[in-house]
Steps between C-alpha positions, in 0.01 A plus 500: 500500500828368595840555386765284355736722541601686783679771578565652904760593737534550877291784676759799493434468118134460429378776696412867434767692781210678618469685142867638580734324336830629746346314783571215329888524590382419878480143361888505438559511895415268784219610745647786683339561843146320429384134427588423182116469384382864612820582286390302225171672508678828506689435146354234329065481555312229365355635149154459400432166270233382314343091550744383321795615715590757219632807642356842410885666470871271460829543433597666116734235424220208610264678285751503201495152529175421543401708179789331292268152598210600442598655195633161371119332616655339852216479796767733703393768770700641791310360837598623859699308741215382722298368199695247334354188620170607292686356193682248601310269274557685165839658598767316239789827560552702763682788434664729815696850444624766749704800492669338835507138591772422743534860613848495362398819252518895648429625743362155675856383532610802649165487783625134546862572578444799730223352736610129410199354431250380181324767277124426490539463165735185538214403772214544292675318201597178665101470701411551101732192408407278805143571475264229480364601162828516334654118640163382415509650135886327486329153650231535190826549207470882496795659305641793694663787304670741726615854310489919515766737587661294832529177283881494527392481903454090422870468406622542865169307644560217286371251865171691460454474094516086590307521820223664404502292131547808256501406125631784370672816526520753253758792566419793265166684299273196504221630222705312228563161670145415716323376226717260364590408889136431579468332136764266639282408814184424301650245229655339803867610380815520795508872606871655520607576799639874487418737214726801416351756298785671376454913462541388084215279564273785648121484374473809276229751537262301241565192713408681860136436553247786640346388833186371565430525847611798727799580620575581918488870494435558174872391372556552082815414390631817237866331405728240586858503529747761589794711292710584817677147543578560912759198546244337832162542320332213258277722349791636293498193342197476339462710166305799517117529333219734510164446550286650233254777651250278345628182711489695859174678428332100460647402825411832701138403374521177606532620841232807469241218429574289795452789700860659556571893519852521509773423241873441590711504200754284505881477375844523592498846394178710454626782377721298214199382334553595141826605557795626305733219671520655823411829438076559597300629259203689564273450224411065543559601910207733492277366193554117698342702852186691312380161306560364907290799614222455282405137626607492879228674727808559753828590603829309222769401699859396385718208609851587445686863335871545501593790675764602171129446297350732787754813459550483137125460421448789747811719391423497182131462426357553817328195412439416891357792574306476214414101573366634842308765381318279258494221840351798775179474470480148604773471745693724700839283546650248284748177629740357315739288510901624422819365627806658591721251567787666600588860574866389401600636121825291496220151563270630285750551224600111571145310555255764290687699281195567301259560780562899499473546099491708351681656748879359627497252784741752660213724543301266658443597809373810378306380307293297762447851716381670223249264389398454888382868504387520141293239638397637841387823289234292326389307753670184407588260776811293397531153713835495408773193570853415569719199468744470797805271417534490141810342336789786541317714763798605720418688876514883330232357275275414732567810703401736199173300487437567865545894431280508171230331705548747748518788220162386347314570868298808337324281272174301517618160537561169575828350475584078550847377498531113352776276503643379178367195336679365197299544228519621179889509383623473857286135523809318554632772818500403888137554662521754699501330865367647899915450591586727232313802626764812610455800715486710191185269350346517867545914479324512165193285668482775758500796260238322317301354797519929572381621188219257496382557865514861448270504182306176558204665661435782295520266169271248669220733663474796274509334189558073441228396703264780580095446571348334742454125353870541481487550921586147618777479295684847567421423870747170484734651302502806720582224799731356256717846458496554891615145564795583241569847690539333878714218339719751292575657818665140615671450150885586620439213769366233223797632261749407791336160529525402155857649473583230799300220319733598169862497700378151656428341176852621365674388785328120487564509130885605578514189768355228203754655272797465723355154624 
C-alpha cells in the first residue's frame, strides 16, 4: 500500500523524546557543547516504523488529522521524514504541521537570542523542506498544506512559504477545514492560500475525531480551550470543550494496543476539567483519572495545571493529594507543566487578570508559593515558565520576579524564563529583541539558571530517567549539567560582552539617525 495523502514533519516532531516528553524542549535550543547530531540523538531518536514508513508513535495534532481523513475515506497516513520518497508516485497532498517551524515560538526564540544562533528545530524544519523527497513531490504537482499550533509562524516567513512552494496555510483547529481542503486538491480546484479558523469556527466535540494510530508518549487530549484569557496566550482564544470520559478512554486504548504504558493527559488546565468556570471540581477530576487507571498498565502524566487550579483544588478538596494517592502506586513523582509568568501583582493585574481566580491577581504571588509547596508535598514536579519583557513590565517588575524565583528555591523544580512573543491579544506588540535585554532580565536568568542547577540532578537521577536502559542518556545529560556549571561560573564575563555589543548597536543607530 501507498498513500495519497500524506502527512509528516521535520525530526524534532516525529519522534518519541526517549518516552519523556520534557526532553523534547532540548529541541527548542541550538546544540549546546556537542555536535548537533549526538544532540539530536539526545532529544529527538529515530522512532520505530513499519515498511511502509508509518511510524509506531506521532504527534496528537498529526494524528487528529490523519483520523479526520481517514474518517472521510482519504488514502491518508502520517509517514516519517526519511520515508517519503516511498510514495512519491501516489502522493496527490502533502500535508506538514509543527508546534514550532521557524523557531520564532517559546522558549526557541529565547535559546536563539541568548546564544545567537538557530534552534534545531528551525534546522531540522528547513533539511525537511529542502529534502529531496519533498522538491521532488513539488516537481510531480504535490499540493502542500502547511498547519498546527505555529501556523501564524508563515506570516513573518512569507520568502520560505514561496520558496519551498506551500499551497496552503491554515491558522487555527484544522479538524473542520482538511476535508474540504483536500476535496479541493482532488477535483483539481485552486487551493486558498491562508486559512483562518476563527475560535467561532472551532470543530465541536462531535466534529473532533478519536485517533487511530498512537500518540508519542501516550498523549490524549481531555479539553480544549482555556477560561483565564492571559492577554499573551492564543489558547485563550479558542472556546473551551470537554472531552467526554468516553472520548479519552478510546484514545488511551488506542495507544495500550500499539504497545504504550503511559498516558499523559493533556490540556491547558488539568485540574479544570469539568470545571465550575475556574473553580476545580473534584468529582469529573477524579472519576476522568480512575476510567484512565483502569486501561493504562502505567504511570498518567499531565501536561499543563495552573498553579491557582493547584491551591484551590488542594485547599479545598485536597483533591491533589487525593489525585496522587490514587497515582502512587505507579509512579512516585509527577511533571507538569505551570507558568508563572511574573512574580509582579501590579503586571499580573494588567496582562492576566484572570490567571489567579478565583483568587485576586493582587494575591498572586502568593498564590504561586503556595501551590509550589502544595505541590512539592505530593511529589509534583512543576516545570514552571516566565515571560521576560512583556508589554508594561517596568525594572521593579522584573526585580520582584527575580526574588520569587529565588523564594521558590525549596521546591522541586524547574524554572525557564522566555521572552515575549506576540501572540494571542498582544499579536500586534514589538517582538521582544537580543538589544532589548536589561540587567534586571539578565538577574532573573541567573536566579533561574540557580534554581535549576541546584535541583537538576536530583530530578533527573532519582526519579525522570532512572534504570539502566535509561544509562546513556542520563550520562550526556549529566555532561550536559556540568558543562552548564563551568560556563555559569563565566556568565558575569559573557553578560559584560553582550552589554558592550548592546551600547555599540545604540551608538551606530544614534550616528544613522543624526546622519
Amino acid at each position: 500500500m501507498v498513500f495519497e495523502v500524506v502527512i509528516t514533519s521535520d525530526r524534532t516532531m516525529i519522534t518519541d523524546h526517549h518516552g519523556k516528553e520534557f526532553i523534547g524542549f532540548m529541541a527548542t535550543g541550538p546544540a549546546i557543547g556537542v555536535p548537533e547530531r549526538l544532540w539530536m540523538w539526545a532529544c529527538c531518536p529515530k522512532p520505530k516504523v513499519d515498511r511502509l514508513g508509518r511510524p509506531r508513535v506521532a504527534p496528537y495534532g498529526l494524528r487528529k488529522i490523519e483520523a479526520k481523513l481517514q474518517e472521510a475515506g482519504f488514502n491518508a497516513a502520517i509517514v516519517d521524514p526519511d520515508h517519503l520518497d516511498k510514495h512519491l508516485d501516489t502522493m496527490k497532498v502533502l500535508l506538514v504541521g509543527h508546534h514550532d517551524y521557524f523557531a520564532y515560538g517559546p522558549p526557541s526564540s529565547e535559546w536563539w537570542v541568548i546564544t545567537g544562533r538557530e534552534p534545531v528545530n528551525r534546522r531540522s524544519f528547513r533539511r525537511l523542506m529542502e529534502s529531496p523527497a519533498v522538491r521532488k513531490a513539488k516537481e510531480k504537482g504535490v499540493k502542500i498544506i502547511a498547519g498546527g499550533p505555529a501556523a501564524w509562524q508563515w506570516l513573518w516567513e512569507l520568502e520560505s512559504w514561496k520558496k519551498w512552494g506551500v499551497d496552503t496555510v491554515v491558522d487555527g483547529e484544522g479538524e473542520g477545514v482538511v476535508v474540504d481542503l483536500v476535496e479541493k486538491v482532488y477535483r483539481g480546484e485552486p487551493l486558498p492560500e491562508y486559512v483562518y479558523v476563527s475560535p467561532r469556527d472551532a470543530p465541536s466535540i462531535e466534529e473532533i475525531p478519536v485517533i487511530r494510530g498512537a500518540s508519542v508518549n501516550g498523549l490524549v487530549e481531555i479539553m480544549r480551550g482555556c477560561p483565564r484569557g492571559c492577554r499573551f496566550c492564543s489558547v485563550t482564544l479558542r472556546p473551551l470543550r470537554f472531552m467526554p470520559i468516553e472520548k479519552v478512554v478510546a484514545e488511551v486504548r488506542v495507544n495500550v494496543r500499539a504497545g504504550l504504558r503511559n498516558v499523559l493527559l493533556h490540556s491547558e488546565d488539568v485540574l479544570l476539567y469539568g470545571a465550575d468556570g475556574v473553580k476545580p471540581r473534584p468529582e469529573p477530576v477524579l472519576k476522568l483519572h480512575a476510567e484512565v487507571l483502569k486501561e493504562a498498565p502505567g504511570s498518567v502524566a499531565w501536561s499543563h495545571a495552573s498553579l491557582s487550579a493547584v491551591k484551590y483544588a488542594e485547599d479545598n478538596y485536597r483533591l491533589v493529594s487525593r489525585l496522587m494517592e490514587m497515582l502512587s502506586e505507579r509512579q512516585e513523582i509527577l511533571g507538569v507543566e505551570v507558568g508563572i509568568e511574573t512574580g509582579s501583582a501590579r503586571l499580573a493585574r494588567e496582562v492576566m487578570p484572570a490567571k489567579a481566580l478565583p483568587y485576586r491577581a493582587e494575591e498572586w504571588v502568593e498564590v504561586v508559593k503556595d501551590a509550589f509547596a502544595i505541590m512539592h508535598d505530593n511529589r509534583v514536579v512543576p516545570a514552571a515558565t516566565l515571560i521576560l519583557g512583556l508589554p508594561g513590565e517596568t525594572p521593579d517588575d522584573v526585580v520582584k520576579t527575580a526574588e520569587l524565583v529565588d523564594d521558590l528555591k525549596p521546591y522541586r523544580s524547574l524554572i525557564v524564563p522566555m521572552l515575549f512573543v506576540p501572540m494571542g491579544k498582544l499579536k500586534n506588540m514589538e517582538k521582544f529583541r537580543r538589544e532589548m535585554i536589561t540587567r534586571e532580565h539578565v538577574e532573573v536568568m541567573k536566579a533561574c539558571l540557580r534554581h535549576d542547577l541546584y535541583w537538576a540532578r536530583e530530578i533527573m537521577g532519582k526519579f525522570y530517567l532512572k534504570g539502566a536502559h535509561m544509562a546513556p542518556l542520563r550520562f550526556f545529560l549529566e555532561a550536559f549539567i556540568s558543562y552548564v556549571e563551568r560556563r555559569a561560573s563565566r556568565i558575569d564575563e559573557e553578560i559584560k560582552q553582550l552589554f558592550e555589543e548592546k551600547q555599540a548597536l545604540e551608538r551606530r543607530r544614534e550616528s544613522v539617525v543624526r546622519a
